[in-house]
Phi, psi and omega in degrees: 000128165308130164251150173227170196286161178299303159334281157005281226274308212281301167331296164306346181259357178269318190288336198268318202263188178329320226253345179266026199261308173264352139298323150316344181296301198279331177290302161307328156311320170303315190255006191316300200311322165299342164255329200270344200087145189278117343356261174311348160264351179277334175264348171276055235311310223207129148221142212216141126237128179261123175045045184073008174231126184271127227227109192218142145236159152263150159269337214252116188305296202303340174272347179304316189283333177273320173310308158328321180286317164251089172250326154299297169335289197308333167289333179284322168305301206310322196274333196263316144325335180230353160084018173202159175271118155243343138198157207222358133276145153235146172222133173271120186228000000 
């Protein structure tokens, strides 16, 4: 029998169940402030992802209309920021 690291075993068990849909959830939360700026995470009430497409509201119309402008950018930070594609949508609401 092989041994793998504690990390290893946790992944793997991360890959298989249920649970990994909202720890990626959570994980993009973590770092939204950090890519995005404490400006623009302070105004973003909900960030969310489902099936790879990430779903962030505002109450505040102009940012919403600047988020749109960059949906590529965010996707490219946001993958690059958790170090895999997770996600390959943005939808703004």
């Amino acid at each position: 029998m092989s041994e793998i690291s504690l990390q290893d075993a946790i992944q793997q068990f991360l890959n298989k169940s249920r649970l990994k849909s909202s720890i990626q959830s959570l994980r993009i939360e973590d770092v939204w402030e950090e890519v995005m700026g404490k400006t623009i995470a302070r105004y973003t009430d909900k960030i969310q992802l489902i099936n790879h497409t990430l779903y962030i509201s505002s109450a505040v119309a102009p940012l919403k209309h600047e988020l749109l402008y960059q949906k590529e950018k965010i996707i490219e930070r946001l993958n690059e920021a958790l170090g895999e594609k997770l996600v390959k949508e943005v939808v703004i609401k």
